[in-house]
N, CA, C and O atoms as a Tripos MOL2 file, in Angstrom:
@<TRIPOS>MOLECULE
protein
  232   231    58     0     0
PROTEIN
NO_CHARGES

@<TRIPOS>ATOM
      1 N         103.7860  104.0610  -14.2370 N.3       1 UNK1
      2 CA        104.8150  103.7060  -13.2810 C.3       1 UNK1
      3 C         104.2960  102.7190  -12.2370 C.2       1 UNK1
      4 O         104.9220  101.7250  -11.8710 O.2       1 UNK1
      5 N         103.1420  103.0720  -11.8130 N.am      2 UNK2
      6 CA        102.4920  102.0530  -11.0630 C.3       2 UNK2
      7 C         101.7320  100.5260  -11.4790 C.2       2 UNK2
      8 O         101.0780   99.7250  -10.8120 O.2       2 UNK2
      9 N         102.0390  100.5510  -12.4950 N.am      3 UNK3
     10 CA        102.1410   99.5260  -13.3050 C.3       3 UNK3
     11 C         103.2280   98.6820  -13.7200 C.2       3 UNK3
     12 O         103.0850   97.5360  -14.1450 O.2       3 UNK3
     13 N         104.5630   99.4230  -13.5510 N.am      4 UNK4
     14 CA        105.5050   98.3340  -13.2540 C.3       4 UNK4
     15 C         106.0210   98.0490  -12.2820 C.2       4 UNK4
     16 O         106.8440   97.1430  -12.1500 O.2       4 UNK4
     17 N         105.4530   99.0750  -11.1090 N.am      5 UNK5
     18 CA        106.0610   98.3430   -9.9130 C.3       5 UNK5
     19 C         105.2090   97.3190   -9.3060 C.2       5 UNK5
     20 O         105.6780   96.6830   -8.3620 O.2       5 UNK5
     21 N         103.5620   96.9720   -9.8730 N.am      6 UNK6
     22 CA        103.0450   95.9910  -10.0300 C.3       6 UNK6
     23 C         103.4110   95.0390  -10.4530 C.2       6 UNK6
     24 O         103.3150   94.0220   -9.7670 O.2       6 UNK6
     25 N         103.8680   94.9980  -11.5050 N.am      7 UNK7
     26 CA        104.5760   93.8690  -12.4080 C.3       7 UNK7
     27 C         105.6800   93.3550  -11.3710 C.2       7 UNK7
     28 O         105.5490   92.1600  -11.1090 O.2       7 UNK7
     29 N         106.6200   93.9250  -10.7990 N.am      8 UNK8
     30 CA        107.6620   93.4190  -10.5020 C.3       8 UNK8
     31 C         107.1380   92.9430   -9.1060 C.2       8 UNK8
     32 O         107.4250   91.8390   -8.6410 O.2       8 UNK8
     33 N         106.4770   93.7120   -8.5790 N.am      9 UNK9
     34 CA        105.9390   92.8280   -7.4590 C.3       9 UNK9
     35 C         105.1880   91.1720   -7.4770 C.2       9 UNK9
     36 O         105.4620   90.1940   -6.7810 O.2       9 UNK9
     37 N         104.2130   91.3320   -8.5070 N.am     10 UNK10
     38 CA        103.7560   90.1530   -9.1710 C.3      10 UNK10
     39 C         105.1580   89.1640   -9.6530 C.2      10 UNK10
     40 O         104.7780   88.0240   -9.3820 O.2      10 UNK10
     41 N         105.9370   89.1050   -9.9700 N.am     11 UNK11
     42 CA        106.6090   88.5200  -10.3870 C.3      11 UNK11
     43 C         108.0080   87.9830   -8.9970 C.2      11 UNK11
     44 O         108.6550   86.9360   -9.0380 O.2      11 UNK11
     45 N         108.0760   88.6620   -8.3280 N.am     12 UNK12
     46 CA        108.3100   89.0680   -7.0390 C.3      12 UNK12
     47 C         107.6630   87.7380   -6.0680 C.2      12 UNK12
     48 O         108.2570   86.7650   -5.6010 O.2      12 UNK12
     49 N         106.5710   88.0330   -6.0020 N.am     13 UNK13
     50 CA        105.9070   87.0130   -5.4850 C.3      13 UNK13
     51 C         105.4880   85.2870   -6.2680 C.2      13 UNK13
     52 O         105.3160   84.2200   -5.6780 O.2      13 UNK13
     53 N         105.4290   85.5760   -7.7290 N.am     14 UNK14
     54 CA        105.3240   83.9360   -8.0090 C.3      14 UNK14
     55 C         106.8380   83.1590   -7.6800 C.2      14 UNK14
     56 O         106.9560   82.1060   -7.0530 O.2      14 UNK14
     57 N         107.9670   83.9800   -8.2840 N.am     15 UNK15
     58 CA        109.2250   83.2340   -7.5910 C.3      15 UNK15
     59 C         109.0270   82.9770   -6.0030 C.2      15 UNK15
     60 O         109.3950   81.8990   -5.5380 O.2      15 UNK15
     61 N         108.3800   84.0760   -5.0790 N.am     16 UNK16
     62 CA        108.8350   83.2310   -3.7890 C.3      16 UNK16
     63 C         108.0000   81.6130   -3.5100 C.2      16 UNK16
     64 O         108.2600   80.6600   -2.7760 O.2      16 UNK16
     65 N         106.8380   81.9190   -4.5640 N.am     17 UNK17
     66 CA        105.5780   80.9500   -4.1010 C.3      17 UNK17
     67 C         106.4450   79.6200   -4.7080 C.2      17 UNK17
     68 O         106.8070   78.7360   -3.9320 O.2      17 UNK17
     69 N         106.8490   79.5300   -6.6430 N.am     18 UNK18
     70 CA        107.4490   78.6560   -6.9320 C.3      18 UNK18
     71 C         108.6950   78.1310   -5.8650 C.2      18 UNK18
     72 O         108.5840   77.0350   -5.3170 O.2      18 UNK18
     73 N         109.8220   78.9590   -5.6340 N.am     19 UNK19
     74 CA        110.3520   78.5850   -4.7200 C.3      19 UNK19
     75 C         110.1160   77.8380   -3.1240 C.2      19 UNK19
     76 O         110.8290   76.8990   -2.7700 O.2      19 UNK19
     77 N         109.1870   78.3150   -2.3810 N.am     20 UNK20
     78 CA        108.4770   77.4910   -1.5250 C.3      20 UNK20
     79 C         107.8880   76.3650   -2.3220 C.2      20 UNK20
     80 O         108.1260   75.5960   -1.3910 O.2      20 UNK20
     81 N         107.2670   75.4880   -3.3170 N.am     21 UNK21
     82 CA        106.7460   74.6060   -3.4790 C.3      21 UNK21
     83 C         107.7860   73.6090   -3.5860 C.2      21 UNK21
     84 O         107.8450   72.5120   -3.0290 O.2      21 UNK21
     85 N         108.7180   74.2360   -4.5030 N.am     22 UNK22
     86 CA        110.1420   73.3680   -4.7760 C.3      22 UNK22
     87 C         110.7620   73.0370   -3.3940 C.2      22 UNK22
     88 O         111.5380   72.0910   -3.5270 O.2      22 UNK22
     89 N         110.7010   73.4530   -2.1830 N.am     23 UNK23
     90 CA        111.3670   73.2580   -0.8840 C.3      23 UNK23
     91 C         110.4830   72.6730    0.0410 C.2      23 UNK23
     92 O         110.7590   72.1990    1.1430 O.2      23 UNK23
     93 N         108.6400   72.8100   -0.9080 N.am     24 UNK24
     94 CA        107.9150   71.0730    0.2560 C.3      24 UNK24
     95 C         107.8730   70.1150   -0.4080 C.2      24 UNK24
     96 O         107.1850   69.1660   -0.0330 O.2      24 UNK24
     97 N         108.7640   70.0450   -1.8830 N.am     25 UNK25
     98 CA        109.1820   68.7370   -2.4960 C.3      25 UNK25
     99 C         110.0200   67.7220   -1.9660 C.2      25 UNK25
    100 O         109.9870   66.5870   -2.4410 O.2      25 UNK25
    101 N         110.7700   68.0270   -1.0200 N.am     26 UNK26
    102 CA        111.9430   67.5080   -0.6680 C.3      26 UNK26
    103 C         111.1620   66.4260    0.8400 C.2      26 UNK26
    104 O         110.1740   66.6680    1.5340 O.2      26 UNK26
    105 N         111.7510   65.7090    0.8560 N.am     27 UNK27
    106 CA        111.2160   64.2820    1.8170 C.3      27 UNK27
    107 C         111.2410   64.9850    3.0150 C.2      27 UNK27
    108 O         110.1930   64.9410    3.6590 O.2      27 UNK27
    109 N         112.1770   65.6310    3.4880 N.am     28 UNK28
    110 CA        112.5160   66.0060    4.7850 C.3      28 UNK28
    111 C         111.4950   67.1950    4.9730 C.2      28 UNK28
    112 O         111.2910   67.3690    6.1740 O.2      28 UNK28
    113 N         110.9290   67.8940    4.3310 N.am     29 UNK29
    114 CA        110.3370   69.2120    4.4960 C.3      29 UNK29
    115 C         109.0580   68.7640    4.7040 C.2      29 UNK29
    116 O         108.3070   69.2240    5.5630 O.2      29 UNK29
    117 N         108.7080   67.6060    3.7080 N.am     30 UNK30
    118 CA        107.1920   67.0830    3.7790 C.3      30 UNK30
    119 C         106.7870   66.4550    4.6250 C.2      30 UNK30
    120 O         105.6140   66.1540    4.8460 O.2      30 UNK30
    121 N         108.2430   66.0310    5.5250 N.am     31 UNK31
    122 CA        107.8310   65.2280    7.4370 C.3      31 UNK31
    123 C         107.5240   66.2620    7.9930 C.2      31 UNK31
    124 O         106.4190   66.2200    8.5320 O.2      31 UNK31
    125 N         108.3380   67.6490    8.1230 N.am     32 UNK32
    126 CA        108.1620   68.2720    9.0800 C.3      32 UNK32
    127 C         106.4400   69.0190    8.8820 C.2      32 UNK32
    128 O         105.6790   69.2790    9.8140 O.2      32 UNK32
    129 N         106.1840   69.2280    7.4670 N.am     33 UNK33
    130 CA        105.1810   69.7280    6.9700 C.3      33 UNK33
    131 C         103.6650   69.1450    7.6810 C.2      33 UNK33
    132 O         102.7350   69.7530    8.2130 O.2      33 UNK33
    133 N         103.9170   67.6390    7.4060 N.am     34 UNK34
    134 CA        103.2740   66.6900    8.1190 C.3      34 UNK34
    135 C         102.9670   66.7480    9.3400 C.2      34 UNK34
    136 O         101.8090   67.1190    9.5310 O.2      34 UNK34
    137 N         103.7550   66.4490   10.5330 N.am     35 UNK35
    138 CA        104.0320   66.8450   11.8460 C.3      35 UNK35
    139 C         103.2010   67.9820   12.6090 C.2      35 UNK35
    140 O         102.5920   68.1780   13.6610 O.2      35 UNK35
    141 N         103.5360   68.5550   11.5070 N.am     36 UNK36
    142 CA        102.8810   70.2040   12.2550 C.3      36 UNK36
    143 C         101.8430   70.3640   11.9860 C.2      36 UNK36
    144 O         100.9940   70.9770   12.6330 O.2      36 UNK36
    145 N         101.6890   69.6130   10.5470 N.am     37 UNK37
    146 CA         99.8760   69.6770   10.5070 C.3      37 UNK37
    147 C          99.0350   68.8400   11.1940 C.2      37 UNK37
    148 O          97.9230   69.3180   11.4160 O.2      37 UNK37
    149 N          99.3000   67.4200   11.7080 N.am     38 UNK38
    150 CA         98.9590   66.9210   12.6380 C.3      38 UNK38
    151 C          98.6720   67.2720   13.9160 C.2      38 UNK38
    152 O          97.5450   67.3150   14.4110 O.2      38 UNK38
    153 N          99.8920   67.5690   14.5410 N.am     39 UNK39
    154 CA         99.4610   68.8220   15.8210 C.3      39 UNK39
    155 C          98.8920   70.1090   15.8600 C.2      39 UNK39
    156 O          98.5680   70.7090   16.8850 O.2      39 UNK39
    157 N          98.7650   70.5760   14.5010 N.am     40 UNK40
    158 CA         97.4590   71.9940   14.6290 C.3      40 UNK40
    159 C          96.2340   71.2110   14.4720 C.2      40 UNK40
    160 O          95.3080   71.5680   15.2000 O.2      40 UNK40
    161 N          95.9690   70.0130   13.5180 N.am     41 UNK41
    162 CA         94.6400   69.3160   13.4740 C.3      41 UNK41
    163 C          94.2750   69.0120   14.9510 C.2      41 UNK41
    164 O          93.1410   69.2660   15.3570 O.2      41 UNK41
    165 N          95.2410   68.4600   15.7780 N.am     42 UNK42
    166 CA         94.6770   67.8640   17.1290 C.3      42 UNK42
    167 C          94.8270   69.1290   18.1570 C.2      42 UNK42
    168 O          94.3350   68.9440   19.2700 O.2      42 UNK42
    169 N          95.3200   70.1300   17.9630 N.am     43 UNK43
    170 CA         94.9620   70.9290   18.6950 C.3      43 UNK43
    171 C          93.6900   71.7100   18.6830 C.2      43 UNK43
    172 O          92.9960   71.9780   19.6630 O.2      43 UNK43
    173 N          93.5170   71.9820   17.6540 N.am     44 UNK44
    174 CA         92.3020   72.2080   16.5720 C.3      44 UNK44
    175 C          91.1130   71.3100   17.0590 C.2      44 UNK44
    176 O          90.0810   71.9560   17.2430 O.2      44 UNK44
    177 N          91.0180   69.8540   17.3280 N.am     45 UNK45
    178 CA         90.2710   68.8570   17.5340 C.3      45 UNK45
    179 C          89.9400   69.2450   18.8480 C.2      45 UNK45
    180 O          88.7390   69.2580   19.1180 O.2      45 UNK45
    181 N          91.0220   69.6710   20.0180 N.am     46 UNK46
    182 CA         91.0390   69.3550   21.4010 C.3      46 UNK46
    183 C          89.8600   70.8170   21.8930 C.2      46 UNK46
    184 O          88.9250   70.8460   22.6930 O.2      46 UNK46
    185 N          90.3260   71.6540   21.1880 N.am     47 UNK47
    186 CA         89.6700   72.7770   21.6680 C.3      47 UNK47
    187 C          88.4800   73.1190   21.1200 C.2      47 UNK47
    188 O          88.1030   74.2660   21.3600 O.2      47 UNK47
    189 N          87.4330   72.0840   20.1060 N.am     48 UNK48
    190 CA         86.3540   71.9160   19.4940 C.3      48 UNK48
    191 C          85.3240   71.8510   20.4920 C.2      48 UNK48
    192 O          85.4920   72.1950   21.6620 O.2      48 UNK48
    193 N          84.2790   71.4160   20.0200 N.am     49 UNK49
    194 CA         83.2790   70.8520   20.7900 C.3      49 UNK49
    195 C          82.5770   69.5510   20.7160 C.2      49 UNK49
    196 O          81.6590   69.0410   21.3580 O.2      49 UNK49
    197 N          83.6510   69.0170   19.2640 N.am     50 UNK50
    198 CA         83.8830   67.5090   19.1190 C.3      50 UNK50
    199 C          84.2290   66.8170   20.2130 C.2      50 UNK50
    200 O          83.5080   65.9530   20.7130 O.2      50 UNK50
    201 N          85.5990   67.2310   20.7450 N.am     51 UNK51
    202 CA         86.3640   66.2340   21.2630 C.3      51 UNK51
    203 C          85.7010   65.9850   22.8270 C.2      51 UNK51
    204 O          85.8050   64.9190   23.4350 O.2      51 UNK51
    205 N          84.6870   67.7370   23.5670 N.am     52 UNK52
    206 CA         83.7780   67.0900   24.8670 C.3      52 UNK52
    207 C          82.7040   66.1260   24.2430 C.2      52 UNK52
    208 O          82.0820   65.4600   25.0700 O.2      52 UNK52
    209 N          82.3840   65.9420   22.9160 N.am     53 UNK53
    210 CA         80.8910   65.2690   22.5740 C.3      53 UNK53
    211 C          81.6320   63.5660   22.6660 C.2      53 UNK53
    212 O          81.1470   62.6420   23.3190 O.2      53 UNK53
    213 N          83.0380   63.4870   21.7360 N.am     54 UNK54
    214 CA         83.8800   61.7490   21.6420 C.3      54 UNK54
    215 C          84.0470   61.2060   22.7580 C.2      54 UNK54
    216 O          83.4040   60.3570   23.3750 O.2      54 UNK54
    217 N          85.0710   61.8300   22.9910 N.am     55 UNK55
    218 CA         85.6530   62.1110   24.3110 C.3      55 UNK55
    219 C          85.2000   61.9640   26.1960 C.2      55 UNK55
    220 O          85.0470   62.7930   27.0940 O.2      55 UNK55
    221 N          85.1210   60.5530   26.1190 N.am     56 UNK56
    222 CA         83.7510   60.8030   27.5650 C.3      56 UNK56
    223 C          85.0540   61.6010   28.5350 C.2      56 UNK56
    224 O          86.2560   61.5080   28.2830 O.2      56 UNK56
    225 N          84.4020   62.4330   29.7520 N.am     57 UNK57
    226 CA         84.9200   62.7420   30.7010 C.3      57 UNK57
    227 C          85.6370   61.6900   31.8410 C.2      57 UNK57
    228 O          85.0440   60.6860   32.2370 O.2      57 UNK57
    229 N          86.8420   62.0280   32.2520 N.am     58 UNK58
    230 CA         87.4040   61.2410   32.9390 C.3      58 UNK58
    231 C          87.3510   61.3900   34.5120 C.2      58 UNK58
    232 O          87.9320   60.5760   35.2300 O.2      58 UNK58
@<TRIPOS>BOND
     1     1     2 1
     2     2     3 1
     3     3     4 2
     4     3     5 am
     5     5     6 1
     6     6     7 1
     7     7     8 2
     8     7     9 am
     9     9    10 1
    10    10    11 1
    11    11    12 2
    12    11    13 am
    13    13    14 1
    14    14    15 1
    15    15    16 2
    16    15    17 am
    17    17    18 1
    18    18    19 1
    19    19    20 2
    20    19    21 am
    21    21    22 1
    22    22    23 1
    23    23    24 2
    24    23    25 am
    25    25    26 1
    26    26    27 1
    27    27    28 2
    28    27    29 am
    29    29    30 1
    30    30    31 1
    31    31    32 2
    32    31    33 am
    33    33    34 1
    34    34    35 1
    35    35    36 2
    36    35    37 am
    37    37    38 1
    38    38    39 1
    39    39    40 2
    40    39    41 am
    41    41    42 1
    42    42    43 1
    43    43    44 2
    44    43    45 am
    45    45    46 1
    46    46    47 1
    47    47    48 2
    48    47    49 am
    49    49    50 1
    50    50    51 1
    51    51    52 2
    52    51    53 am
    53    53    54 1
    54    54    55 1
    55    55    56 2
    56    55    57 am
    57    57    58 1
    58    58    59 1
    59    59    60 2
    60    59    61 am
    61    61    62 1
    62    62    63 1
    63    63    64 2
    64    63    65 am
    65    65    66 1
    66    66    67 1
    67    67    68 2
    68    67    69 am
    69    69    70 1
    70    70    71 1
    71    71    72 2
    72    71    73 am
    73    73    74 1
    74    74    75 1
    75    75    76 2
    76    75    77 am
    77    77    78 1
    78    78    79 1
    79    79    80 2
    80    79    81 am
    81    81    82 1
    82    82    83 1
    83    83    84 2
    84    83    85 am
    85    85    86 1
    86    86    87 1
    87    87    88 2
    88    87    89 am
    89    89    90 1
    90    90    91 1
    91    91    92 2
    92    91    93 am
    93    93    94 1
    94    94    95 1
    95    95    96 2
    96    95    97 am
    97    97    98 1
    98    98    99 1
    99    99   100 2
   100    99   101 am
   101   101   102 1
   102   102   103 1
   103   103   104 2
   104   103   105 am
   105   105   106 1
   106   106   107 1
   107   107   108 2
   108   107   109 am
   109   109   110 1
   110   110   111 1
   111   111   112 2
   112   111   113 am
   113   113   114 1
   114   114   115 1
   115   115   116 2
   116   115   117 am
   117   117   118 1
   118   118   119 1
   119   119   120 2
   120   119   121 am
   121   121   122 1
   122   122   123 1
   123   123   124 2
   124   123   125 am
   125   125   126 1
   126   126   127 1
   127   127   128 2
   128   127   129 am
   129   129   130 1
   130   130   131 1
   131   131   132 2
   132   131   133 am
   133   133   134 1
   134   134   135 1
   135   135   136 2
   136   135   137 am
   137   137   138 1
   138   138   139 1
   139   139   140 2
   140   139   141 am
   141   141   142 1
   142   142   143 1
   143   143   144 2
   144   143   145 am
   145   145   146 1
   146   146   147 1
   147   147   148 2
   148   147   149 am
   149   149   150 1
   150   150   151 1
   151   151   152 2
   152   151   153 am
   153   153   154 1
   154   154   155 1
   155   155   156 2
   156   155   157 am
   157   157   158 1
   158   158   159 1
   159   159   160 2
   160   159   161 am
   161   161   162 1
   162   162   163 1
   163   163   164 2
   164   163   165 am
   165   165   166 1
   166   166   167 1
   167   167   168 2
   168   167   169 am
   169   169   170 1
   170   170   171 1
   171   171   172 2
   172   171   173 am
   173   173   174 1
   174   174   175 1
   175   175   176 2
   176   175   177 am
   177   177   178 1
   178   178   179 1
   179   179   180 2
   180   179   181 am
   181   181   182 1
   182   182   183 1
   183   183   184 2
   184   183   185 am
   185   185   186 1
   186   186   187 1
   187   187   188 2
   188   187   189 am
   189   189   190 1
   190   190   191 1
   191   191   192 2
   192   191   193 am
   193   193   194 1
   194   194   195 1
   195   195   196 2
   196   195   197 am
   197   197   198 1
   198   198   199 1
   199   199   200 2
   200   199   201 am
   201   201   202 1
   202   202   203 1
   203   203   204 2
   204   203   205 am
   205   205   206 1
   206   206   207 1
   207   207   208 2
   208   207   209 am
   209   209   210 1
   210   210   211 1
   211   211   212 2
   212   211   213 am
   213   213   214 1
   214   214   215 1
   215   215   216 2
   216   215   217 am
   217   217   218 1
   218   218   219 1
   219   219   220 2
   220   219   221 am
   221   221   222 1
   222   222   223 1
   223   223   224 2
   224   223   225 am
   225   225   226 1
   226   226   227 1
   227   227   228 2
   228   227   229 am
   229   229   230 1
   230   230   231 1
   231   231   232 2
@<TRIPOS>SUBSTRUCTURE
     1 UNK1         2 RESIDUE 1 A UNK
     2 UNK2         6 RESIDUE 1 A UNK
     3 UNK3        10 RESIDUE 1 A UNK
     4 UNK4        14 RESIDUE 1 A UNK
     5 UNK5        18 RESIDUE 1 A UNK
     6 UNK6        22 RESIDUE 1 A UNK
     7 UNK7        26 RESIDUE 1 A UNK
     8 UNK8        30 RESIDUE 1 A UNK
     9 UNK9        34 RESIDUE 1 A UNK
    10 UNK10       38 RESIDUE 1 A UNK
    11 UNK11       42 RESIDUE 1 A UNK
    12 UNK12       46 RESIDUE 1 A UNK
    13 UNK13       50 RESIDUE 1 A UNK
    14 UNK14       54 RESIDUE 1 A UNK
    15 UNK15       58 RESIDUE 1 A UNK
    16 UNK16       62 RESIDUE 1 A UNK
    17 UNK17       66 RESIDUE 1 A UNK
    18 UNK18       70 RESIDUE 1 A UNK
    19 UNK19       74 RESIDUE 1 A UNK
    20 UNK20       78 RESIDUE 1 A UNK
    21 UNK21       82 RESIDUE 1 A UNK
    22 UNK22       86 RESIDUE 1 A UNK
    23 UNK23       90 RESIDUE 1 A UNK
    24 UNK24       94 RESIDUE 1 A UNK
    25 UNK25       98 RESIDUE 1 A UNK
    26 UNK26      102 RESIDUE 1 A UNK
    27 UNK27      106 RESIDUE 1 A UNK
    28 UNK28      110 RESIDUE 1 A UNK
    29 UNK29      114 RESIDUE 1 A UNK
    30 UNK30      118 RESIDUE 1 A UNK
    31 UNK31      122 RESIDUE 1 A UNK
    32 UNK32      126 RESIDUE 1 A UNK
    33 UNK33      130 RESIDUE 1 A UNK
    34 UNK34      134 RESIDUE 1 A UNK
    35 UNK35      138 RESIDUE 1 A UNK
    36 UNK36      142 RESIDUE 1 A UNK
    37 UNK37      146 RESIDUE 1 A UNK
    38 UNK38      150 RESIDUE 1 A UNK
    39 UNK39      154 RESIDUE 1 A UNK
    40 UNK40      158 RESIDUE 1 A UNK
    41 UNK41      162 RESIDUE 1 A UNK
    42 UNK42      166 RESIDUE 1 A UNK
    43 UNK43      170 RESIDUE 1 A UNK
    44 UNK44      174 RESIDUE 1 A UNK
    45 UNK45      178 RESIDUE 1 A UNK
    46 UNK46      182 RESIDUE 1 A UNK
    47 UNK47      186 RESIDUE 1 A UNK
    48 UNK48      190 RESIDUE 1 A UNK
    49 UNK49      194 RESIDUE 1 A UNK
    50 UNK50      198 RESIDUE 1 A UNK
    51 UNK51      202 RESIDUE 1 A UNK
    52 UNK52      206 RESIDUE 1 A UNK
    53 UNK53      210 RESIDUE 1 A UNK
    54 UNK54      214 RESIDUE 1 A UNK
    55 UNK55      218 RESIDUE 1 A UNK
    56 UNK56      222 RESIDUE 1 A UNK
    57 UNK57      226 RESIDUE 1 A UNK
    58 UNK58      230 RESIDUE 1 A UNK
């Protein structure tokens, strides 16, 4: 029994994954996709110890 509620879970989950890939196909999803990964990279950047080493003090 616990073996098919494995199964259905497994199966459960590749539809949601296929489904999400099919919806960052679309132009509009892959801007916003974009966007946001840009601003976690530079937020990401800001709070490093890169950006005091680039970055002269002002």
């Amino acid at each position: 029994m616990s073996n098919k509620k494995y199964k259905i879970f497994s199966t459960k989950n590749k539809n949601i994954i296929q489904n999400a890939i099919e919806k960052i196909k679309t132009t509009e999803n892959q801007t916003i996709l974009l966007s946001i990964a840009v601003f976690t990279s530079a937020i990401m950047f800001f709070q490093s110890n890169w950006a005091e080493i680039l970055i002269p003090q002002l």
